[in-house]
N, C-alpha and C positions, 0 to 999 in steps of 0.2 A: 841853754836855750830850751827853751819849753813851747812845743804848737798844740794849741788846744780847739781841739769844734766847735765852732759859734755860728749855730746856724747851717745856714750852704757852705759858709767858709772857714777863715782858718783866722783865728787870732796870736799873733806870735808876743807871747809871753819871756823878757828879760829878766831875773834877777840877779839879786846881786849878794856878798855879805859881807859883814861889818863885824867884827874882831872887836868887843871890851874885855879886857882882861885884868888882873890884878886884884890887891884886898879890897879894894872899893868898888869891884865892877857889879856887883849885885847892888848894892845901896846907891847908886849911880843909874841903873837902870829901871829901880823900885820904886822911883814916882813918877816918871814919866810915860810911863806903859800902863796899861790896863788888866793887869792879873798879877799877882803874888810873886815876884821873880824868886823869894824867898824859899817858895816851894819848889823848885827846879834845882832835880838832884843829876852827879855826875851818873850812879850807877844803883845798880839794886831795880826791885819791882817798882817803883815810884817815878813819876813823870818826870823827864828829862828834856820833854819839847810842849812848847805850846801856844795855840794862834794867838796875835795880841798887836794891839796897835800902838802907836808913839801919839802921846798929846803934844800940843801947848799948854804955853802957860795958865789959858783960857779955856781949857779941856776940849778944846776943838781935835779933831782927827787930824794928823799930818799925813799920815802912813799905815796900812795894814801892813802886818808880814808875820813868820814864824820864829821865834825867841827860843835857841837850847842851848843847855849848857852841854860844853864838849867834854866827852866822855875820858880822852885821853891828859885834856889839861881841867881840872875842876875849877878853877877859878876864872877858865877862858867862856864869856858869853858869844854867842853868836845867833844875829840877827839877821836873818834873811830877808829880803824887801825885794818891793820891784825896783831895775833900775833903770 
């Protein structure tokens, strides 16, 4: 659970995350998102997390949220969203 300041008051912020895993969880998430999934490393100086949204078919926006790959399983993606 997340509360963030909005204004006077307090906006209470949900998310949630979503587990792709497996040899195809990259090629599986690399056209439906909006950035490189391909670039997203387990470990090393090289980005391992990064903001990105989920399309349609129609390249409409479904979702914003945060897309890393998990440091401990390399082939586990994990998508953070609101939920």
């Amino acid at each position: 659970m997340i509360l963030r300041r909005f204004f006077s008051g307090f906006v209470h912020l949900e998310r949630g995350l979503v587990s792709v895993s497996g040899e195809e969880a990259t090629r599986f998430l690399h056209g439906p998102t909006t950035n490189n999934v391909n670039g997203l490393v387990a470990s090393g100086p090289h980005h391992h997390a990064q903001y990105t949204a989920m399309l349609n078919h129609m390249g409409r926006v479904l979702f914003e949220g945060f897309l890393w790959r998990n440091r401990l399983r390399g082939d586990e993606l994990l998508l953070e969203v609101q939920g």
